[in-house]
C-alpha positions as CSV (number, residue, x, y, z in Angstrom):
1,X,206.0,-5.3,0.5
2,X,204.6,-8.7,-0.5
3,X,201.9,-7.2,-2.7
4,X,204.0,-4.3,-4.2
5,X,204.0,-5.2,-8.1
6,X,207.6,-3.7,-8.7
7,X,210.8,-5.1,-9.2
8,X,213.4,-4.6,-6.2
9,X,215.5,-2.6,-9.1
10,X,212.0,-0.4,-10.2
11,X,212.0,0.1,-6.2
12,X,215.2,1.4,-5.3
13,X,215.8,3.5,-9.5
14,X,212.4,5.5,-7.0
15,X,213.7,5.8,-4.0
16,X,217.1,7.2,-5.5
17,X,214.8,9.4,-7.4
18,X,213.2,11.2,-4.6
19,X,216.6,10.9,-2.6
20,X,216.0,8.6,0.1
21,X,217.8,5.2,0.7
22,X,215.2,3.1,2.5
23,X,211.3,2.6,2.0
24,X,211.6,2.9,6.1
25,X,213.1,6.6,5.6
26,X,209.6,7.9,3.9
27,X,207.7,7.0,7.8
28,X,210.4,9.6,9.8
29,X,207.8,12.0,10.3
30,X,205.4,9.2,12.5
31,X,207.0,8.5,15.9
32,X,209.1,5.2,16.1
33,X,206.9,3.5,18.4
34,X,204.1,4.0,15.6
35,X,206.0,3.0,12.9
36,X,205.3,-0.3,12.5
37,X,202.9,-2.0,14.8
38,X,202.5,-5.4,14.6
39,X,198.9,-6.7,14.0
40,X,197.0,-9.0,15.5
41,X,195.6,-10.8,12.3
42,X,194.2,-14.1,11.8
43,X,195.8,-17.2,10.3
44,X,194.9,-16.6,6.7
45,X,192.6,-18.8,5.3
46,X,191.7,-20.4,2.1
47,X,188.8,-19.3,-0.2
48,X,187.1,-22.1,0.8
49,X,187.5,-21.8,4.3
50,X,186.3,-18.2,4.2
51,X,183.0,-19.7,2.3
52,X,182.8,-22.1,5.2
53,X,183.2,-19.2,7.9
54,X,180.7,-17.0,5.8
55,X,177.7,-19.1,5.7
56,X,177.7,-20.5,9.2
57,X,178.0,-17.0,9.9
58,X,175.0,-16.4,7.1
59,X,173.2,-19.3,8.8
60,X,172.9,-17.8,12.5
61,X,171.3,-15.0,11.1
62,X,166.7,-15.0,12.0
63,X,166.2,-14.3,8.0
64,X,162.6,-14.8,6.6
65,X,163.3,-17.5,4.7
66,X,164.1,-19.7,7.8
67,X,161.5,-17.7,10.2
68,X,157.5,-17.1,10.3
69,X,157.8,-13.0,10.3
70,X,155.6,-10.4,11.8
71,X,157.7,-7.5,11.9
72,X,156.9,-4.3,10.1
73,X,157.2,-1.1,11.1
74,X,158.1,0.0,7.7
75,X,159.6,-2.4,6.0
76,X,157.8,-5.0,5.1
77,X,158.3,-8.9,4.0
78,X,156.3,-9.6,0.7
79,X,156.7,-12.0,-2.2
80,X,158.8,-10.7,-5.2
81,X,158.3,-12.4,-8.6
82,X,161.7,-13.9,-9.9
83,X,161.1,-11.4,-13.3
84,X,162.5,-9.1,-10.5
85,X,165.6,-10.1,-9.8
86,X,166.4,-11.3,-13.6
87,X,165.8,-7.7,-14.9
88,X,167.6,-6.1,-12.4
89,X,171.0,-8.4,-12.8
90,X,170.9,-7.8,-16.5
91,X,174.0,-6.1,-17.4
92,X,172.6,-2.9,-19.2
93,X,170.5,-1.7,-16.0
94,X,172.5,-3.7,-13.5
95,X,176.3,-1.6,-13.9
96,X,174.3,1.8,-15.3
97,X,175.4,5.1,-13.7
98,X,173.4,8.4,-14.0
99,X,172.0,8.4,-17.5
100,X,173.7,12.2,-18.1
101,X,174.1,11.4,-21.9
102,X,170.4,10.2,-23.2
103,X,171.9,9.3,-26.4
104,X,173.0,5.9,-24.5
105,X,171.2,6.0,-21.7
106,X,167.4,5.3,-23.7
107,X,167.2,2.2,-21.5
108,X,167.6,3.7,-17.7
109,X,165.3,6.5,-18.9
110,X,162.8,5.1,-20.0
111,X,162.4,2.6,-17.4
112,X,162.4,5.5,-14.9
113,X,159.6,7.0,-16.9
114,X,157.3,4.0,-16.3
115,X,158.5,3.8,-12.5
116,X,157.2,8.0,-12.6
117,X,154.3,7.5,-14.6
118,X,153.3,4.1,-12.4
119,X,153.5,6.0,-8.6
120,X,151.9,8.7,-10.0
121,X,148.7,6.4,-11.3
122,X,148.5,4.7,-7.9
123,X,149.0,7.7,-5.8
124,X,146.8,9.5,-7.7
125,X,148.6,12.6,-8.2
126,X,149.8,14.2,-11.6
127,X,154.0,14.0,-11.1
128,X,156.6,11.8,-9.4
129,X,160.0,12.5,-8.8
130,X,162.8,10.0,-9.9
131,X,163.3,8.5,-6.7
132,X,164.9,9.6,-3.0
133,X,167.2,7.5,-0.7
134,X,164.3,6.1,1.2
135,X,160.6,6.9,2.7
136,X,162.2,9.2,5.6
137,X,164.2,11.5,3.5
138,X,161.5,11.8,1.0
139,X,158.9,13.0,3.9
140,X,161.7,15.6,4.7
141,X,161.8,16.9,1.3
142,X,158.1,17.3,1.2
143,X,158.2,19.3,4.5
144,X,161.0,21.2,3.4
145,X,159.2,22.1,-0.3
146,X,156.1,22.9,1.6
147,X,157.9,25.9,3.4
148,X,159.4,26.9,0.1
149,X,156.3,27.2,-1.5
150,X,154.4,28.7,1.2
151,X,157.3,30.8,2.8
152,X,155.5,30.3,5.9
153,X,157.6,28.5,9.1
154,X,155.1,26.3,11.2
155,X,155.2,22.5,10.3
156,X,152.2,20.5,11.8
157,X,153.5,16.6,12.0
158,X,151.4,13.7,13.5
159,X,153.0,11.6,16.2
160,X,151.3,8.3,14.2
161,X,154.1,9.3,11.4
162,X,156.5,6.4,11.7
163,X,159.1,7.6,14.6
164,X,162.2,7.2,12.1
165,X,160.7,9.7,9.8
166,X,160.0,12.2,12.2
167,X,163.9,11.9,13.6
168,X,164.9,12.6,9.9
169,X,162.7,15.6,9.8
170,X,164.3,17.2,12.7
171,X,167.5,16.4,11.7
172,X,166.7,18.6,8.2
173,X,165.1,22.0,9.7
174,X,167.2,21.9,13.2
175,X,169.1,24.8,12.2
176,X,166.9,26.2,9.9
177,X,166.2,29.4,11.3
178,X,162.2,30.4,12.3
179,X,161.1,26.9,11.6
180,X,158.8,25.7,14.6
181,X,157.8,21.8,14.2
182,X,155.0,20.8,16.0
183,X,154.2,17.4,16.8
184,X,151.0,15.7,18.1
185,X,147.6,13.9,17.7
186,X,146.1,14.5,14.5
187,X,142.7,15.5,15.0
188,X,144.1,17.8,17.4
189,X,146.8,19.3,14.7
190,X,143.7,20.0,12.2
191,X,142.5,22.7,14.4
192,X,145.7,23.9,14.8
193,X,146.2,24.8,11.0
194,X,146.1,28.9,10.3
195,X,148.2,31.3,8.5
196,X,151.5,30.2,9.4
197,X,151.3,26.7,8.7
198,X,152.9,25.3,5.7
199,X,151.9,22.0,6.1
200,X,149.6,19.5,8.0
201,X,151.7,16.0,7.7
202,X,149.9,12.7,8.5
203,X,150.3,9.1,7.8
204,X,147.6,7.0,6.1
205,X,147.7,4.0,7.1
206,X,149.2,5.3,10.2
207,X,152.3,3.6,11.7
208,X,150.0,2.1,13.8
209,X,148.4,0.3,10.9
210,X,145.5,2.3,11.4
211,X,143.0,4.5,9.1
212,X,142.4,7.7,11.0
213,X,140.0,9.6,9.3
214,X,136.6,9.0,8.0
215,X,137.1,11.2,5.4
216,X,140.5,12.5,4.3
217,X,139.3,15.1,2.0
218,X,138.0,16.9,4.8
219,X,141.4,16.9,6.3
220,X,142.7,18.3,2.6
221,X,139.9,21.0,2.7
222,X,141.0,22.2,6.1
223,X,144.3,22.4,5.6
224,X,143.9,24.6,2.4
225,X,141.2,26.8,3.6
226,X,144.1,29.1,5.1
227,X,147.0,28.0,2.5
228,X,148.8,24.9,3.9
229,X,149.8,22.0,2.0
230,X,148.8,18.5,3.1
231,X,151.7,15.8,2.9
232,X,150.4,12.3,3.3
233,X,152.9,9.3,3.9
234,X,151.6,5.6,2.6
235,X,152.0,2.5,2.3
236,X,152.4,1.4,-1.7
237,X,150.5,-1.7,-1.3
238,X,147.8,-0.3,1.0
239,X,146.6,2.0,-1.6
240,X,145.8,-1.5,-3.9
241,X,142.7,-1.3,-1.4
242,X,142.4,2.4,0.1
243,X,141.3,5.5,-2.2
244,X,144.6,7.3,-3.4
245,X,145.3,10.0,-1.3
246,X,145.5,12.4,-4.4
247,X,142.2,12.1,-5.0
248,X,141.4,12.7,-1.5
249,X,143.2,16.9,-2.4
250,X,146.4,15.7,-0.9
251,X,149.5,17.7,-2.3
252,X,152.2,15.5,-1.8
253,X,152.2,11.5,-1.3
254,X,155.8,10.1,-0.9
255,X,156.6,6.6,1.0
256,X,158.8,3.8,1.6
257,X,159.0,1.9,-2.0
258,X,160.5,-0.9,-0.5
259,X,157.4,-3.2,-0.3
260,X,157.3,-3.0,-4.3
261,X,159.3,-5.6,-5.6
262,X,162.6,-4.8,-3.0
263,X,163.9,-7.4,-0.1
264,X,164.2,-6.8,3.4
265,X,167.9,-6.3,3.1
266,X,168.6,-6.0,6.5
267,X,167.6,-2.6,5.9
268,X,168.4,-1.0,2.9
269,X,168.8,0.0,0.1
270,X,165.8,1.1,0.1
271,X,163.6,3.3,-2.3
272,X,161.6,6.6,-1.4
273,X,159.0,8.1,-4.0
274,X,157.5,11.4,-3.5
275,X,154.5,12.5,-6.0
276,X,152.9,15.6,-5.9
277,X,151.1,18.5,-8.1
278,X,152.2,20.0,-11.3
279,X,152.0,23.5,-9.6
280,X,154.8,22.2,-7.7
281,X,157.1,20.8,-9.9
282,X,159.3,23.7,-10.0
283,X,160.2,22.7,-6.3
284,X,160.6,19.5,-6.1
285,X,163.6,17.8,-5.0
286,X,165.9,15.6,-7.5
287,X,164.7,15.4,-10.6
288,X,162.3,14.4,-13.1
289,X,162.3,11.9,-16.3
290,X,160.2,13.3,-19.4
291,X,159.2,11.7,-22.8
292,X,159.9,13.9,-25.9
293,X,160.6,13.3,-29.9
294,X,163.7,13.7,-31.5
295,X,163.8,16.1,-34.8
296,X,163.4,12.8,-36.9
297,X,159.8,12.3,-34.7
298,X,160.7,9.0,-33.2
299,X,160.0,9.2,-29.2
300,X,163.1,9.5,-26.6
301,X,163.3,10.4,-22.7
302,X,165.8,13.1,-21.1
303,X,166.1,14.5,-17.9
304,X,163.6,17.0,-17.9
305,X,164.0,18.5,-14.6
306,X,166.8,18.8,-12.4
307,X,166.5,21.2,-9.4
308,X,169.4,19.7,-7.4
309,X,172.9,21.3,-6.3
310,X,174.8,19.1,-8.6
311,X,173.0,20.3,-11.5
312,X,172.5,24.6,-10.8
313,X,173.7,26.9,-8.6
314,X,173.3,26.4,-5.4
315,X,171.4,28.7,-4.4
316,X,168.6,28.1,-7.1
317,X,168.4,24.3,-5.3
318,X,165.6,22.6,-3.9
319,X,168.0,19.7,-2.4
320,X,171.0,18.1,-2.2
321,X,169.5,14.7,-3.2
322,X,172.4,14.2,-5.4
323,X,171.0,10.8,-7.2
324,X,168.1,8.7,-7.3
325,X,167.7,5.0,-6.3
326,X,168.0,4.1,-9.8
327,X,168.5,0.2,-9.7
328,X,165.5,0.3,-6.8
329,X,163.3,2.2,-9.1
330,X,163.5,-0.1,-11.6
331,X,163.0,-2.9,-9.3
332,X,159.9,-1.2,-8.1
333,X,158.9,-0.4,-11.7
334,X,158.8,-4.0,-12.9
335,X,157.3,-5.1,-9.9
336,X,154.3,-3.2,-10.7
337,X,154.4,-3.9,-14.6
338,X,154.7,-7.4,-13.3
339,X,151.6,-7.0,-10.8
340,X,149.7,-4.7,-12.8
341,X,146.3,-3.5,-10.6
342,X,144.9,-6.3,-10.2
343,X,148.1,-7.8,-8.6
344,X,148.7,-5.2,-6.8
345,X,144.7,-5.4,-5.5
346,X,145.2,-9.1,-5.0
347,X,148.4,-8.4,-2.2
348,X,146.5,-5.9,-0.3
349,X,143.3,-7.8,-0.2
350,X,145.8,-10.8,1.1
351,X,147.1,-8.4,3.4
352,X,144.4,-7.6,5.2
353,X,142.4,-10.5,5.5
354,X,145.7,-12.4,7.1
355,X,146.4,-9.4,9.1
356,X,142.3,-9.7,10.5
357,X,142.0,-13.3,11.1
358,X,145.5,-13.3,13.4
359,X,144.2,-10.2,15.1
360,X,140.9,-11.8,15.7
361,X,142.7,-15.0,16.6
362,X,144.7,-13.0,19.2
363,X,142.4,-11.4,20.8
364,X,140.7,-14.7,22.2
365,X,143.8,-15.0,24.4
366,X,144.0,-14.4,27.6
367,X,146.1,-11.0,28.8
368,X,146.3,-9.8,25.2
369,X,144.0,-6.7,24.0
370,X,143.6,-6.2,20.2
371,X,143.2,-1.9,19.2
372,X,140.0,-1.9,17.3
373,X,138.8,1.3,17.7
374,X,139.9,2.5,13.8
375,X,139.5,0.1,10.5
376,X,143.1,-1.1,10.0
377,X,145.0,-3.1,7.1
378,X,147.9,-5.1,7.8
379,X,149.1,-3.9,11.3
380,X,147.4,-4.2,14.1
381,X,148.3,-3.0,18.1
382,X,148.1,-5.1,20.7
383,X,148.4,-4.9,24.0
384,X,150.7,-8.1,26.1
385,X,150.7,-9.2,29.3
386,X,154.3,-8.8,29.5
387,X,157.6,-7.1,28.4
388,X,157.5,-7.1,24.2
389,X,161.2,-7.8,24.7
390,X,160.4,-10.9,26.4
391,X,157.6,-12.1,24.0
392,X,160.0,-11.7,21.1
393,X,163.1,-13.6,22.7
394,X,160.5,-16.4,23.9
395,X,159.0,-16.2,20.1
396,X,162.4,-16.5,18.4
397,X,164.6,-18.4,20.6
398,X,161.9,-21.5,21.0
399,X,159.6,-21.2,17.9
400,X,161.6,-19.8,14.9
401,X,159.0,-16.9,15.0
402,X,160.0,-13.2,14.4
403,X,157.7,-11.3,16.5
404,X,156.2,-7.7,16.2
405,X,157.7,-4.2,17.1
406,X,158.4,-3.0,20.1
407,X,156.2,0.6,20.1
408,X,157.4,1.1,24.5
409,X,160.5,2.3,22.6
410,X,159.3,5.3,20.9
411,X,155.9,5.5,22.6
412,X,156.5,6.3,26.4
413,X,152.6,5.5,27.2
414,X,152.6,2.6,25.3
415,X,154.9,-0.2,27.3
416,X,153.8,-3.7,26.9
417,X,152.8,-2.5,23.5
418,X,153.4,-5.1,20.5
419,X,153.3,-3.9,16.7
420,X,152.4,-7.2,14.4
421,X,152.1,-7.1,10.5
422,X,151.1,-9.6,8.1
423,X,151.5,-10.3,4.5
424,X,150.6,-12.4,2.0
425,X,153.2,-14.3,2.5
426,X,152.1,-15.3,6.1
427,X,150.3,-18.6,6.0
428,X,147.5,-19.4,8.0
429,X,149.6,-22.1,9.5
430,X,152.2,-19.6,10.7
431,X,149.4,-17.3,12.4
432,X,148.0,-20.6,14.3
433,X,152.3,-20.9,15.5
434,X,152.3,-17.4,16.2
435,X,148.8,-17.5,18.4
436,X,150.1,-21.1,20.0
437,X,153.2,-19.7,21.1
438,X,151.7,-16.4,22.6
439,X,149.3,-18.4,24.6
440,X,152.5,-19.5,26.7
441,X,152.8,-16.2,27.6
442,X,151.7,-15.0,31.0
């Protein structure tokens, strides 16, 4: 009642209106002893004691600004220019809905042109979409397209495709009737491709960090000997060093966006691209940003494409991506305007070589076993001595240090398995921490 903006006259000229004496007579129909619980609330507090409560609460938080972090798995800790930030907090782009009307959205549209015309120039393939909710669902969509435009019902998915994205892909097709997803080593999956396989999935670099093949396009020319698309998941950054996968014959590359220009976030929002052929681009999912003229000849971008639900009939839809990550795109897009190649080069060459000395640093201690059986780029395997749970709690309750990913919990054969990553923003003074405070383990 406290809050209600009426007069006590406004509120009973209503209630004599709808012929009831008492605000309490509206409730009859909810049992007495429900009525009117009373709440267990707080004291209330004062703005500035809810600041005070909110940042000690901020402050027992293990952030990266406070901790050495090597912790990937998919998300990944990297510098982000303050141009960032300032672009994206700019009023125009900052409160923007869907640009519908192009006549006031020139802005939005043309920034996710650059973001299109940008991931399609590193992946190395001719189209991007406008952006997905993150990496997983945009490896779903691909999987899903590639059944579209093969009409053929056997998906062929690598196990070293990170674990979250394979739990999103059977979460799509589950009940999609005839669809038979097969999961398992790679190499092994190749020979596996025939005339019901719509696609051969893999990840490169692999979750674990790792470049599989020798020679992808080999993979490519396999796969389409009989039909089948090959979907490739990446890394943004990694591809600053490795050949694009699009040139390798891959025919669709889509990925986490979140290492481009995007914070850790305790997890989102995030930002998932998906870039494929031009013969596909009638099936893609979401939609797509194009440049045109007006009929004066001066140059303008609409939404060229838009194959969702929201947008045709349903039963004419690719998806039910319903938006892009529009304020994540642009993020993403001036990260790499920011960047540029050479930038972009500069991160990945960082990348690795921090990634390579720790791993090399590592593998001089006793109990621990560094995988070096495949080239990798900024995650490496190694195998502890003792629980991965254990490391990480010794790690972060007595040196500050955020340790690596667990891989015993989606890997069975792999307990006593730790996941580390690097970045450029790991110092070599933080990877001397990290290899002193491992040496304590036994």
């Amino acid at each position: 009642m406290d809050y209600i903006p009426h007069t006590d006259a406004e509120r009973r000229a209503m209630l004599e209106r709808i012929g009831v004496n008492r605000i309490e007579d509206l409730f009859e129909a909810v049992p007495e002893k429900f009525r009117f619980p009373r709440l267990k609330l707080p004291e209330p507090l004062t703005e500035m004691e809810v600041m005070w409560e909110l940042n000690t609460l901020a402050e027992a938080n293990a952030d990266v600004n406070h901790h050495a972090c090597f912790l990937g798995a998919g998300a990944y800790n990297h510098y982000i220019p303050s141009l960032v930030d300032h672009i994206l907090r700019r009023g125009e782009f900052f409160t923007a809905y869907t640009p519908y009307q192009p006549e006031v959205s020139q802005g939005t549209l043309q920034a996710i042109f650059e973001f299109q015309s940008m991931m399609s120039a590193l992946t190395g393939m001719e189209i991007s979409t406008a952006s997905h909710y993150d990496g997983a669902t945009a490896f779903a969509e691909a999987v899903s397209m590639s059944l579209a435009a093969t009409g053929r019902s056997k998906v062929l998915v690598s196990r070293t495709i990170h674990p979250h994205y394979r739990a999103v892909l059977r979460t799509y097709l589950q009940f999609r009737a005839g669809v038979e997803i097969i999961e398992g080593e790679a190499h092994e999956l190749i020979q596996q491709v025939d005339l019901q396989t719509a696609c051969l999935s893999v990840q490169y670099p692999s979750f674990f960090g790792q470049v599989e093949f020798d020679d992808l396009g080999q993979v490519a020319d396999r796969v389409h000997a009989p039909g089948a698309l090959l979907i490739v998941v990446t890394n943004p950054i990694a591809l600053g060093l490795l050949k694009p996968p699009g040139e390798y014959g891959a025919d669709v590359v889509v990925g986490e966006g979140q290492p481009l220009g995007i914070p850790l976030s305790f997890g989102g929002p995030y930002l998932g691209f998906f870039c494929t052929r031009r013969e596909h681009m009638r099936r893609i999912p979401g939609r797509i940003v194009g440049e045109t003229v007006d009929q004066d000849g001066r140059r303008g971008y609409v939404l060229t494409l838009k194959t969702r639900e929201q947008d045709i009939r349903r039963e004419k839809a690719t998806s039910n991506i319903c938006t892009n990550q529009g304020l994540m795109a642009l993020a993403a897009c001036v990260y790499l305007s920011v960047m540029g190649k050479h930038g972009i080069r500069q991160v990945a060459k960082l990348c690795y070589h921090h990634a390579h000395y720790a791993a090399d640093r590592i593998a001089g201690l006793k109990g621990f076993e560094v995988w070096r059986q495949r080239p990798f780029f900024n995650e490496f395997v190694v195998r502890c001595p003792a629980p991965v749970r254990e490391i990480n709690e010794h790690l972060l309750d007595e040196h500050d240090i955020i340790g690596g990913y667990d891989l015993g919990v989606d890997y069975p054969e792999l307990q006593q398995h730790m996941l580390l990553c690097c970045t450029e923003t790991n110092t070599r003074e933080e990877i001397d921490a990290l290899v002193e405070a491992l040496s304590t383990v036994s």
